[in-house]
C-alpha positions as a Markdown table, in Angstrom:
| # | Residue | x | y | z |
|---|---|---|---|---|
| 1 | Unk | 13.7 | -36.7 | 0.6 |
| 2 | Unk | 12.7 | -35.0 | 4.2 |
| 3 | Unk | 14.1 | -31.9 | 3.2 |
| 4 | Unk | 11.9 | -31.6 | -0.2 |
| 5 | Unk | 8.8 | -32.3 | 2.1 |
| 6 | Unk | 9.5 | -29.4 | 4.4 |
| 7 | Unk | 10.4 | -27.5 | 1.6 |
| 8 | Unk | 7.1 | -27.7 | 0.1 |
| 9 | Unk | 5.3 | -27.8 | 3.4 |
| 10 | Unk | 7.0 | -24.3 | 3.8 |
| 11 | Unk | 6.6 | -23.2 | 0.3 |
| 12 | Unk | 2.6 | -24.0 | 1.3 |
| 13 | Unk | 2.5 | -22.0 | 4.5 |
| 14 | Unk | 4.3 | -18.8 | 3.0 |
| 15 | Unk | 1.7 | -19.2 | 0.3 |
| 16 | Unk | -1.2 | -19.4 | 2.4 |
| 17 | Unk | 0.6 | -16.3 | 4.3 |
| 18 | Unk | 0.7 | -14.3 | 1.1 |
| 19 | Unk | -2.9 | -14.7 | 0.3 |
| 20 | Unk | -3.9 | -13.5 | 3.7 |
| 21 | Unk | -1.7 | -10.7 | 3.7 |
| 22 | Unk | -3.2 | -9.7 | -0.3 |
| 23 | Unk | -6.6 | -10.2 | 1.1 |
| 24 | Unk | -5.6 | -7.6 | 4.4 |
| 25 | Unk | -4.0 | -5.0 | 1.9 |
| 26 | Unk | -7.0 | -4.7 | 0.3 |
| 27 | Unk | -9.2 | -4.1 | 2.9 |
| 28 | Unk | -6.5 | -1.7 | 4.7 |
| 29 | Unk | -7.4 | 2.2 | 4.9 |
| 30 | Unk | -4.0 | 4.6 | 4.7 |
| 31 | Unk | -5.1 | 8.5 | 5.1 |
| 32 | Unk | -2.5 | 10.9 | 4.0 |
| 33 | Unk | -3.4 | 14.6 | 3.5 |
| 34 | Unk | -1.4 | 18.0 | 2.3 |
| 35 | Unk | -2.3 | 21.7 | 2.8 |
| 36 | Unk | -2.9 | 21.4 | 6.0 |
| 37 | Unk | -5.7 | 18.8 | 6.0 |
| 38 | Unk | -7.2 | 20.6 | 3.0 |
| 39 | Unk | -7.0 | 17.9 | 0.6 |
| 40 | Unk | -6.9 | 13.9 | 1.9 |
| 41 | Unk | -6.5 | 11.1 | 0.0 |
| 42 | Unk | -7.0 | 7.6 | 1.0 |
| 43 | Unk | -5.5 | 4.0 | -0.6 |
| 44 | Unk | -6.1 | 0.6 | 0.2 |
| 45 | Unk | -3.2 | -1.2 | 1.5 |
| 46 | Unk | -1.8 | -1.7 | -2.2 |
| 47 | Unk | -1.3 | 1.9 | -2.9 |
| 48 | Unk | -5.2 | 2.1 | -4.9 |
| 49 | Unk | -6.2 | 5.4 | -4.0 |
| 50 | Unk | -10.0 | 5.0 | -2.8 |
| 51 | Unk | -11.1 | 7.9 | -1.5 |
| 52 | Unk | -10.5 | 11.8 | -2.2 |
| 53 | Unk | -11.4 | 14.5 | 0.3 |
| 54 | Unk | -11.0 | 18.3 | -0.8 |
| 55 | Unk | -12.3 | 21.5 | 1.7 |
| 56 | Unk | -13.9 | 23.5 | -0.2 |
| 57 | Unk | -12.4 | 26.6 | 1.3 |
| 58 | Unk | -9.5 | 25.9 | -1.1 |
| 59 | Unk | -11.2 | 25.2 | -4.3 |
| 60 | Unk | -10.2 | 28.4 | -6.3 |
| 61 | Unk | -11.1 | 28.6 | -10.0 |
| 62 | Unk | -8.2 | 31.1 | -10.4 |
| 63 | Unk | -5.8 | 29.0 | -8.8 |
| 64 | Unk | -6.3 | 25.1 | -9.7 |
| 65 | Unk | -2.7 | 24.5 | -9.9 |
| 66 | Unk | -2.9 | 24.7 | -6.7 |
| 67 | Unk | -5.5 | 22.3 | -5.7 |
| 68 | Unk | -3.7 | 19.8 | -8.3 |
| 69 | Unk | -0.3 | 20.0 | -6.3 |
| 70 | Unk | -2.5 | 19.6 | -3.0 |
| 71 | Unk | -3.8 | 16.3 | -4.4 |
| 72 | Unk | -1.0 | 15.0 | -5.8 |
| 73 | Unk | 0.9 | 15.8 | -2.7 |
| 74 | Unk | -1.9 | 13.8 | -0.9 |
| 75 | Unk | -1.6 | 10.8 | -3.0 |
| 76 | Unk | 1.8 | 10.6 | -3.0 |
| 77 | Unk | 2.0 | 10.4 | 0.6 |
| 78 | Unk | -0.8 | 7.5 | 1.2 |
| 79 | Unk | 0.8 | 5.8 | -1.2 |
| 80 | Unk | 3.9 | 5.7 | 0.0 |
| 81 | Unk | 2.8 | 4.9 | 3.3 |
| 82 | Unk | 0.8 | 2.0 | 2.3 |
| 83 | Unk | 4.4 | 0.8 | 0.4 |
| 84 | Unk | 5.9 | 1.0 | 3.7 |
| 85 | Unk | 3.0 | -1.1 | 5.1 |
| 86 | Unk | 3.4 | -3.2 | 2.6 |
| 87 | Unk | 7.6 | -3.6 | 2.9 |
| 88 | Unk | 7.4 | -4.6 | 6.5 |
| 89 | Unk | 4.2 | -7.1 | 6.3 |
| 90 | Unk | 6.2 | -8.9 | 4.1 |
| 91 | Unk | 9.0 | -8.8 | 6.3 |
| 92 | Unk | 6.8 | -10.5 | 9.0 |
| 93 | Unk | 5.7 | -12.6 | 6.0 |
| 94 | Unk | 8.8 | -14.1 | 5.0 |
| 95 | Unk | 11.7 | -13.8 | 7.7 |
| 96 | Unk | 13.2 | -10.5 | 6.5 |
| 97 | Unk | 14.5 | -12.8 | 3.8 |
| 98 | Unk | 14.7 | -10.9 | 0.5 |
| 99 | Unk | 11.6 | -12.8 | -2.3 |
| 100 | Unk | 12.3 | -12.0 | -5.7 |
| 101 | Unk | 11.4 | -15.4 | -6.4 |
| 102 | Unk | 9.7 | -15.5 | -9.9 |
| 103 | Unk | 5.4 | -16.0 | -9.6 |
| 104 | Unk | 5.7 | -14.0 | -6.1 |
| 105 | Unk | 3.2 | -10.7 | -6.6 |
| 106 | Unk | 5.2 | -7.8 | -6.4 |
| 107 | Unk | 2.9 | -4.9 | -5.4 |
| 108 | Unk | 5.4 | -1.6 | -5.6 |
């Protein structure tokens, strides 16, 4: 019966864990830019982009292809840096044990 106890004392803990580490995601920052630092995008720490910079030195009616790679570059790499974010704080979070444990959010 000791063993069900800790069980759920753990169970507690890691969930009190996970709603700390939701609650820091979404207040996390994570700049990625393309071109150079002509287009930067920013995400929270769940990969919601939040923020979109573009220089205007490369907004060219003639060539907005362009621009739309630029950004799309740009938000492709700030999210996948916030997944990576994401990945290890739930190492730290769980023990480096793999959770695909039904009810657990699942962010990427």
């Amino acid at each position: 019966m000791n063993n069900i106890s800790q069980l759920m004392q753990l169970g507690q803990q890691m969930q009190a864990k996970m709603t700390e580490l939701q609650q820091s995601l979404e207040a996390r920052r994570i700049p990625a830019s393309s071109g150079g630092g002509m287009v930067t995008v920013t995400v929270d720490g769940k990969g919601s982009v939040k923020q979109v910079q573009i220089d205007p030195t490369c907004v060219d009616p003639r060539d907005v292809e362009m621009l739309e790679d630029l950004v799309l570059a740009a938000v492709t790499e700030a999210q996948a840096k916030a997944q990576g974010e994401y990945e290890q704080e739930m190492k730290k979070v769980t023990g480096g044990l793999p959770m695909n444990i039904p009810g657990l959010p699942k962010l990427f």
